[in-house]
C-alpha positions as CSV (number, residue, x, y, z in Angstrom):
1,X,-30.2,-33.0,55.6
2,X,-27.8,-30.7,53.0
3,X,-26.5,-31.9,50.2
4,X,-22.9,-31.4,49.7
5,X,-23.7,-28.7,47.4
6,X,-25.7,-26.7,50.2
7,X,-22.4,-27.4,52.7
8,X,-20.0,-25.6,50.5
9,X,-22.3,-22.6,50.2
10,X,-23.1,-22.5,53.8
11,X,-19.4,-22.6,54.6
12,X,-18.1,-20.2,51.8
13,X,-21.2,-17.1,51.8
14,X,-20.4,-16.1,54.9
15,X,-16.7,-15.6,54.6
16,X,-16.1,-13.7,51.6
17,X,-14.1,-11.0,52.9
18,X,-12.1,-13.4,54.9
19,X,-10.6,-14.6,51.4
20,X,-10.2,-11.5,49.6
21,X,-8.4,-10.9,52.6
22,X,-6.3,-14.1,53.1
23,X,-2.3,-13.4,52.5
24,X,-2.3,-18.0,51.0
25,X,-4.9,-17.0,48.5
26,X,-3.7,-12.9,47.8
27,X,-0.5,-14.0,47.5
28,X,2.0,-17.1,46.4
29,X,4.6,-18.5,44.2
30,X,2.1,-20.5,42.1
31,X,-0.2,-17.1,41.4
32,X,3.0,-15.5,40.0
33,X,3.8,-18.7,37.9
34,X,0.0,-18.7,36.9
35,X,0.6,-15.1,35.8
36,X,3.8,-15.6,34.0
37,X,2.0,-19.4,32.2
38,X,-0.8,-16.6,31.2
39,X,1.5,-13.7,30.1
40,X,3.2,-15.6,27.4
41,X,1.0,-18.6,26.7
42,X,-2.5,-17.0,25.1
43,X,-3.3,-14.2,23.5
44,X,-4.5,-10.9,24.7
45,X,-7.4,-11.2,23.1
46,X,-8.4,-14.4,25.0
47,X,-11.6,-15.4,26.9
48,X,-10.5,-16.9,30.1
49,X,-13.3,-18.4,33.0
50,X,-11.8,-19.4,36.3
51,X,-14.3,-22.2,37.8
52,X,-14.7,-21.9,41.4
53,X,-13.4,-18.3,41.5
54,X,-13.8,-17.5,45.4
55,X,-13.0,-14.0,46.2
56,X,-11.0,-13.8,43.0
57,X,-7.4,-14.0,42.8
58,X,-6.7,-16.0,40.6
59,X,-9.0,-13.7,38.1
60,X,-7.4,-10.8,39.4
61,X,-4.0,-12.0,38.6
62,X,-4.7,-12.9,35.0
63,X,-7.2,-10.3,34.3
64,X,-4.6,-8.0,32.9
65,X,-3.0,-10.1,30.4
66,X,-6.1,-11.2,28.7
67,X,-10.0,-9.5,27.5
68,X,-12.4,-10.6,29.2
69,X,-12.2,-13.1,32.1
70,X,-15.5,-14.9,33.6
71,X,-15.4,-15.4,37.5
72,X,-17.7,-18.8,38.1
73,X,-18.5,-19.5,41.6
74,X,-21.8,-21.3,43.8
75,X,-21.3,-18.6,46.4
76,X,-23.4,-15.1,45.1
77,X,-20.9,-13.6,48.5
78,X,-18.1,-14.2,46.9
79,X,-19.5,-13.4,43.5
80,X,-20.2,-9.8,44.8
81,X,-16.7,-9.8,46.6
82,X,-15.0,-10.1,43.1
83,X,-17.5,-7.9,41.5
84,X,-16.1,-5.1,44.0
85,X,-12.6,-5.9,43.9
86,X,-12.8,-6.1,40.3
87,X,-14.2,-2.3,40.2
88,X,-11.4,-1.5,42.9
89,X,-8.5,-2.9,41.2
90,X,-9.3,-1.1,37.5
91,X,-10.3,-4.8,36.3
92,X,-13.3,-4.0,33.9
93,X,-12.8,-6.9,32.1
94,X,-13.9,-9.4,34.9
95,X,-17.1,-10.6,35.2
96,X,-19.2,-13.1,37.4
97,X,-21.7,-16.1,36.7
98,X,-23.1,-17.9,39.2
99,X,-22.7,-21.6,38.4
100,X,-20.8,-25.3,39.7
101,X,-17.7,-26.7,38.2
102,X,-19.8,-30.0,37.3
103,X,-22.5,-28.1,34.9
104,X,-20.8,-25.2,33.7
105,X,-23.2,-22.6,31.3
106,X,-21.8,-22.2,28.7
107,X,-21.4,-23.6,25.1
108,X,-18.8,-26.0,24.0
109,X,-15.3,-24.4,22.9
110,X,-16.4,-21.3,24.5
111,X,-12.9,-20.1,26.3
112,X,-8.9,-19.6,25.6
113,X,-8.2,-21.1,29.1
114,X,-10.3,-22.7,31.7
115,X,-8.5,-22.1,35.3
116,X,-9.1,-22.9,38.8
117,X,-7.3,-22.6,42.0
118,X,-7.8,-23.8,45.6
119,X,-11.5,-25.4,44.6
120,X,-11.2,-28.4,43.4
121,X,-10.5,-30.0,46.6
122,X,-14.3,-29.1,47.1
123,X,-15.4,-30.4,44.6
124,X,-18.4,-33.1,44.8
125,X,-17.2,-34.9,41.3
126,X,-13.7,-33.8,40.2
127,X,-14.1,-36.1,36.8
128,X,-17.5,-34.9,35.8
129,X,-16.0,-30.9,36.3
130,X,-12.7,-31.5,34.1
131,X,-14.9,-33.1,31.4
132,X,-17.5,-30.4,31.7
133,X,-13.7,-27.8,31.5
134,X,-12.4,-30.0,28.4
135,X,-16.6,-29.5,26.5
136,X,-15.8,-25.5,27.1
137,X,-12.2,-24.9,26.3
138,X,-11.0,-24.0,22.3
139,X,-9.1,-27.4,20.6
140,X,-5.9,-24.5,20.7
141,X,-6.7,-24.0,24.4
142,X,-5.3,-24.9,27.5
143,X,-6.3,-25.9,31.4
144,X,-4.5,-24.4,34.1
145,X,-5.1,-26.2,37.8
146,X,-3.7,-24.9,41.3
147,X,-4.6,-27.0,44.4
148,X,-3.3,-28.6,47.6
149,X,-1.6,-31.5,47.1
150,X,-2.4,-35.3,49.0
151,X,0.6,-37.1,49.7
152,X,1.9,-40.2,48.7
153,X,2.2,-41.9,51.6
154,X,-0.7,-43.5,53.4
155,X,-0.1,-42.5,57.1
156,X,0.4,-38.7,55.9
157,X,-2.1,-38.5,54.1
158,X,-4.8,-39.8,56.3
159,X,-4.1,-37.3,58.5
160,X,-4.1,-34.5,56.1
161,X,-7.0,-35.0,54.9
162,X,-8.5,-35.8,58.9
163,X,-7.1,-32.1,59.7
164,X,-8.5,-31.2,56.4
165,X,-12.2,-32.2,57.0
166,X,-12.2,-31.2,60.6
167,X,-11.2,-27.3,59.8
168,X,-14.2,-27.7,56.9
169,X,-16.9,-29.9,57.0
170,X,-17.2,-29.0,52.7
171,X,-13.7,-30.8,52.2
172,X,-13.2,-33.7,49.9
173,X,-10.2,-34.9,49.1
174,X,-6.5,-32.9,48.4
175,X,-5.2,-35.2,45.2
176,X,-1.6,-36.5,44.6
177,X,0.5,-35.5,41.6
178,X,-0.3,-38.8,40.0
179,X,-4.1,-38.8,40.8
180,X,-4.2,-35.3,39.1
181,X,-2.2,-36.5,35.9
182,X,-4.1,-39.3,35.9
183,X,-7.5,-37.6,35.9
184,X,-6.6,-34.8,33.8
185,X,-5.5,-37.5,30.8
186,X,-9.1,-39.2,31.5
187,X,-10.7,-36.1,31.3
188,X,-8.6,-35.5,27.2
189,X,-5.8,-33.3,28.1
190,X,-2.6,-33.9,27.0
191,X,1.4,-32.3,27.3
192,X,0.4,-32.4,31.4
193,X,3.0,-30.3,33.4
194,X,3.5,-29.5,36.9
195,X,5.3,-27.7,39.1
196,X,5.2,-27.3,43.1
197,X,5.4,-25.1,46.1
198,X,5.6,-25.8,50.0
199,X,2.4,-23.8,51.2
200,X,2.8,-22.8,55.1
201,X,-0.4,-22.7,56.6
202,X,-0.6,-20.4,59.5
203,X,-2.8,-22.2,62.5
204,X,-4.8,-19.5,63.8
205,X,-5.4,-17.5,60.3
206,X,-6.3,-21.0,58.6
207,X,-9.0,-22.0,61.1
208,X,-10.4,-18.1,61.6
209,X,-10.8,-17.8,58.5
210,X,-13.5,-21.2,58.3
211,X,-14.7,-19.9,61.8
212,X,-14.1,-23.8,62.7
213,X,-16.0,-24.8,66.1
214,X,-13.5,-24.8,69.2
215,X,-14.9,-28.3,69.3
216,X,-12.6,-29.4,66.2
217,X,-10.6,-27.1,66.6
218,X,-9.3,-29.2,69.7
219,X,-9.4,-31.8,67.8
220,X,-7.4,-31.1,65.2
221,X,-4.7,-30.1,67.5
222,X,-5.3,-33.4,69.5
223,X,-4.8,-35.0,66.0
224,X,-1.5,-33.0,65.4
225,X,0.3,-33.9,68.8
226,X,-0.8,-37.3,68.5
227,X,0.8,-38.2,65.5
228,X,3.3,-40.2,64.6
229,X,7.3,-38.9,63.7
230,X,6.7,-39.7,60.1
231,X,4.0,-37.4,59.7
232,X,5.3,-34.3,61.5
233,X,8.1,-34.2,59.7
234,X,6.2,-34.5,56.5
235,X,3.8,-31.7,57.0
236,X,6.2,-29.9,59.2
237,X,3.9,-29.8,62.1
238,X,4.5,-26.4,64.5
239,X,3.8,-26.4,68.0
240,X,1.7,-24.0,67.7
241,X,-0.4,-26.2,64.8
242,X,0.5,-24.2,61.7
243,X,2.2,-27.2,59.1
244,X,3.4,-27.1,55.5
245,X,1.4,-28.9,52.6
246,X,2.2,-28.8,49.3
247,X,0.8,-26.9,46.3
248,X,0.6,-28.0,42.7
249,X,0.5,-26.0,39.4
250,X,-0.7,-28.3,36.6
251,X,-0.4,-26.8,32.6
252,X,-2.1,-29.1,30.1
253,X,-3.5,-28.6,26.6
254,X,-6.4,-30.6,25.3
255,X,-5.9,-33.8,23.1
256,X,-7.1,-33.8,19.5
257,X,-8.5,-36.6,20.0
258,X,-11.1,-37.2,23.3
259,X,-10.8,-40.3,25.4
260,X,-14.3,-43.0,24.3
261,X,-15.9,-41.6,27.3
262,X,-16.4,-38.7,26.6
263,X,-16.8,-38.6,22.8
């Protein structure tokens, strides 16, 4: 039996090139406004590591504002994805580490800004990981967090997260806005702000890209024409299964002062 660990390897080694490739993760309001937050909020002489890196964007995008940025990912594909699209792109100050979000290697105060985008929704234990990104980031540092967003309402959310875990078995959970604030503020960050994006995701492209079973992929479409108005109109459901979550961008410094659990 695989651990969960084991799952999101399984699912993410083979399909590298599938996300250096992807047009949601190569492109998107939030990576601009992550590049602008970067651009005018550290230094260029700042150490930067992007936990749960995938096939790089995000590192890509900031890379050029900053000295040295560490891509952290379980996946060695995608490790040697970024390694080559670093080299491609004239981005010698990237480099890669093999490592999890909830045991990161290195010392204490170690980076400018700890970043991640589109991983954390994977992620076995999202508290244990933010504490483990408050140990390594400066005191005069900052977090930067892009994700999928949960929804608010019950019904909606159920069956975004259903869809979710169907098109990949190594999903967890897509948080609200308040789940994220809230965990962010247990984890001793501070000055939390957010904005959001709608975040069209294009049926065929999104499940291709997981190589989902035809299995759930009927199932997922079963899901979608079954259900009710309210959540439809809320994702914006296509006939053709394509549908419109949300994408959050969360700033946040750290607090002076860390929360007794973590002291």
């Amino acid at each position: 039996m695989r651990t969960h660990a084991q799952a999101v390897q399984d699912q993410f080694d083979p399909r590298a090139q599938a996300y250096l490739a992807s047009p949601v993760h190569a492109a998107g309001p939030d990576l601009d406004a992550a590049r602008e937050r970067v651009s005018r909020g550290v230094k260029s002489d700042a150490q930067v590591l992007d936990v749960g890196a995938g096939a790089g964007h995000l590192s890509f995008a900031v890379a050029p504002a900053v000295a040295r940025v560490v891509a952290l990912d379980p996946s060695p594909a995608m490790l040697a994805t970024v390694r080559a699209a670093a080299a491609a792109r004239g981005l010698p100050q990237i480099e890669t580490q093999e490592g999890c979000a909830h045991a990161l290697p290195f010392a204490a105060a170690s980076f400018d800004l700890v970043c991640t985008r589109y991983s954390a929704h994977h992620w076995f234990d999202v508290p244990r990981a933010l504490a483990e990104m408050r140990r390594v980031v400066k005191p005069s540092g900052f977090i930067l967090v892009i994700d999928l967003l949960g929804e608010d309402q019950p019904l909606v959310d159920t069956h975004l997260q259903s869809i979710e875990l169907l098109r990949d078995i190594s999903h967890v959970r897509d948080r609200t806005i308040a789940e994220w604030q809230s965990l962010l503020k247990a984890a001793g960050f501070e000055h939390i702000e957010h904005s959001t994006w709608s975040t069209r995701l294009e049926f065929t492209p999104w499940v291709q890209r997981m190589r989902t079973p035809e299995t759930l992929i009927t199932a997922i479409r079963i899901l979608q024409n079954g259900a009710p108005a309210e959540v439809q109109r809320t994702l914006n459901i296509e006939t053709d299964g394509s549908f419109t979550p949300r994408t959050a961008l969360f700033w946040a410094h750290p607090a002076q002062t860390l929360p007794s659990v973590l002291a």
